[in-house]
N, C-alpha and C positions, 0 to 999 in steps of 0.2 A: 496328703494335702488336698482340700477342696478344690474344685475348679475356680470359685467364684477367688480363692487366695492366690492363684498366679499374677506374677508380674510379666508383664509383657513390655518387649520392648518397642515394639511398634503396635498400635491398634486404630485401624482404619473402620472411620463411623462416617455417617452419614454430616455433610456440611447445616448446620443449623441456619448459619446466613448466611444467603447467596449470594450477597459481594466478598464473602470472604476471600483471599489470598494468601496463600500460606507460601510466604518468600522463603521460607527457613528451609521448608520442604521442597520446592523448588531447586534450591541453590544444591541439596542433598541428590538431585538428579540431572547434573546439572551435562554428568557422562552423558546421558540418554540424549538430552538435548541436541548434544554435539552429534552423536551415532543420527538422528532423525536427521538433522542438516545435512552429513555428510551424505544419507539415502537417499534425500529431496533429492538434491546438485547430483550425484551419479546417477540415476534412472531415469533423470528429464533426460540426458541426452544418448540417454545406455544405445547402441546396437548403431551409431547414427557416423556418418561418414567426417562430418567437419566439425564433432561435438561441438566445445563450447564456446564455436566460434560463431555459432546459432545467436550467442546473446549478444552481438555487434554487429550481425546478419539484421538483425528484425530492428533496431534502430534506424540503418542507415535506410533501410529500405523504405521505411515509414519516414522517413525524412525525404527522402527524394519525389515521392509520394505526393506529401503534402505543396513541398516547394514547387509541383508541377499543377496541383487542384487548387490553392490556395491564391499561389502567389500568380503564375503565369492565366488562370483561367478566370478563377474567381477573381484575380487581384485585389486582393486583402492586403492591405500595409503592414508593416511588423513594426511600427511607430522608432524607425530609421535605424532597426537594429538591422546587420546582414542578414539576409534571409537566414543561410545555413546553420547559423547560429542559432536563430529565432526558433525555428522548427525542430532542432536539436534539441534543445533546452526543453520546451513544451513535449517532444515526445520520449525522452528522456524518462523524465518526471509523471506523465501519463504511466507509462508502461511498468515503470513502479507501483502506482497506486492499483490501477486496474490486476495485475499479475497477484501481489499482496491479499488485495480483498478477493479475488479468484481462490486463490490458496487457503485463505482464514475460513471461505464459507461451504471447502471441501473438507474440512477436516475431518469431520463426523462419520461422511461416504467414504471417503479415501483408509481412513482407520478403523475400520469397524471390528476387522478380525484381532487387534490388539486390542484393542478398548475392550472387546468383549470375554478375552482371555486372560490376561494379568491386570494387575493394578499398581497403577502409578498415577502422579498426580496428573489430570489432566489437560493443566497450561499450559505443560511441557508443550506437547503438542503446537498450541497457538502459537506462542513462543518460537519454536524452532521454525517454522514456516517465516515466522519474523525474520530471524537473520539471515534463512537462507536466501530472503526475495533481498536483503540489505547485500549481499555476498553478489549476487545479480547485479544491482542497480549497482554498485561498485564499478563490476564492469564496462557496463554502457556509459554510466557516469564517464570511464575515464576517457573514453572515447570522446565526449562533448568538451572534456578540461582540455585535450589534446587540441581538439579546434577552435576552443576559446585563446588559448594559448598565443598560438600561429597567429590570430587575429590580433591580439595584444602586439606582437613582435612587429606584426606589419604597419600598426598604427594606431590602427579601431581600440586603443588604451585609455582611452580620456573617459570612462564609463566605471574603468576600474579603482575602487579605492577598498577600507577597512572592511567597509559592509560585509566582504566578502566571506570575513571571518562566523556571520552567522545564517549561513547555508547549513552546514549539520541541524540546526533547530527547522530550517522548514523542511527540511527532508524528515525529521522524527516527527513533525507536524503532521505531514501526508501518510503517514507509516502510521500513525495514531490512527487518524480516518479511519483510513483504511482498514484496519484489525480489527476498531469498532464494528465498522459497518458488515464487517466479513463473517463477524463471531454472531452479529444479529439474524444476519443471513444462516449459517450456517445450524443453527436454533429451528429457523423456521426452516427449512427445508426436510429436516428430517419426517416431518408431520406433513411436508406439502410437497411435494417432487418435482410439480410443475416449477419452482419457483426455481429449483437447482437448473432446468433444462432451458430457462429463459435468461438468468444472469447474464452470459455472454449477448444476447439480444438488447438487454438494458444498458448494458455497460457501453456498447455501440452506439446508442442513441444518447447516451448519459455524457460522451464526449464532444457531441456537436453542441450541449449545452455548458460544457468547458471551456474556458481558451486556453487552447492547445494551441490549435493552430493560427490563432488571430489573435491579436489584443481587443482589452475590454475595450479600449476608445473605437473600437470598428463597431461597437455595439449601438444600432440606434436607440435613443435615452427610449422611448416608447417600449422596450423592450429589458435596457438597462437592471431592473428591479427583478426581472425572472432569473436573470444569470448571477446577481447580488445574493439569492438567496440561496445558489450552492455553494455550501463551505467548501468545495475546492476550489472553488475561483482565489479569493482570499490567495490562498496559499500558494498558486499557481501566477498570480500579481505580484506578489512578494518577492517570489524567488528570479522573476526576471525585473526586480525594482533592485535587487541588490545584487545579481550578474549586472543589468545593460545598462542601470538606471533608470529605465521605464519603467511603467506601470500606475494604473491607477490604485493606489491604496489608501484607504481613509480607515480611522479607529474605529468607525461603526463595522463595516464591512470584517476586518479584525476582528472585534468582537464576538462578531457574531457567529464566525467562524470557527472560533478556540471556542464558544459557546456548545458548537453542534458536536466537536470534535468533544469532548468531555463525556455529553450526553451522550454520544452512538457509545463511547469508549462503557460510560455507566452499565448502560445497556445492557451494551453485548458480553458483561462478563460474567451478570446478574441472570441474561438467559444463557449462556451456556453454563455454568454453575445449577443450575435448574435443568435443563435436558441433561446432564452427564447423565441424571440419576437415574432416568427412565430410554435411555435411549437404545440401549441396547434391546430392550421389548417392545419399542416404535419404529425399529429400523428392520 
């Protein structure tokens, strides 16, 4: 029998278009995924005395943090939400986003000797980094429901209603961003290494143009339009409009946000789909 007459059951070719997504293949490694998760979660805290107690560690602390910079120094108002609450919420949902796009824009450096050695689809990868920062934010998550909770019992309830029910959609909102923005990052760095060694530098600066720690109404309007124009604001408005009832949010600002979130999403899967190919000879 000729060569060119075999059937084969698998035959792995080159992507013709770089938004492609092949779910079906995906879902056929879907072991791997779990195995990648499970190595993310066990080696972040491998050899370390209070493991994963590290991920409730770094909330409260950044909470206390802020409630001492923000509230008592700066005195920034939290537009009559309890402080602990306020700064919980905001760094919460920060430390999600920033962690996620950390992770989405190491994938390339972190897995080089797998990529370069077998072959599997390569979303897996993105993907797993997905749930495992979801498996995180879980935790500290529950840590903030804990003390929203206690706050409801004691009184501070009058804030609470339905809305609450669409919190999963802006945490998959921020988790969107994020991956977008991580997978675009993660594209360019291969080719540029400055850009990998500066991220945590950006991300620093990238948060005092967030409200994390203040509300947008602290924003003076003269300035108002610079912080409107990062899609995380949106989302980080939203999600304490429908915890506290605060927040400033309008459909433009919305918009413009599920706009950016799309776009970085388009992106980043269009260049990573495009470095898989050459990366291994770039890196």
């Amino acid at each position: 029998m000729k060569f060119d007459d075999q059937k084969w059951d698998t035959v792995i070719q080159a992507k013709q278009n770089p938004f492609s997504v092949n779910l079906k293949q995906i879902m056929e490694y879907k072991d791997l995924v779990f195995l990648l998760v499970k190595r993310d979660i066990a080696t972040t805290y491998k050899q370390t005395i209070l493991g994963p107690l590290w991920y409730l560690i770094q909330p409260i602390c950044t909470t206390i943090m802020c409630m001492v910079v923000f509230r008592h120094v700066a005195r920034l108002g939290t537009d009559g939400v309890p402080p602990i609450l306020f700064y919980s919420a905001g760094t919460v949902m920060w430390t999600f986003f920033s962690s996620l796009l950390t992770g989405e824009a190491r994938v390339f450096s972190v897995n080089q000797d797998i990529f370069g050695k077998v072959y599997f689809p390569r979303l897996t990868v993105p993907i797993a980094v997905f749930f495992g920062e979801i498996i995180k934010f879980l935790i500290q998550f529950s840590l903030f429901a804990l003390i929203f909770i206690g706050y409801v019992m004691t009184g501070y309830g009058e804030y609470v209603s339905l809305r609450l029910i669409f919190i999963p959609v802006i945490i998959f909102w921020i988790g969107v961003q994020a991956c977008g923005l991580g997978l675009v990052v993660s594209a360019i760095t291969t080719r540029y290494r400055d850009l990998a060694k500066a991220l945590s530098f950006f991300l620093s600066l990238f948060m005092y143009v967030t409200p994390v720690a203040y509300p947008l109404s602290e924003v003076s309007e003269k300035y108002r339009i610079v912080f409107a124009m990062n899609p995380v604001t949106a989302a980080m408005e939203c999600f304490r409009k429908l915890c506290f009832g605060v927040g400033e949010v309008s459909v433009s600002l919305v918009s413009y946000s599920i706009f950016c979130t799309l776009l970085f999403l388009f992106a980043g899967v269009i260049l990573f789909n495009k470095n898989e190919k050459v990366f291994v000879d770039v890196i």
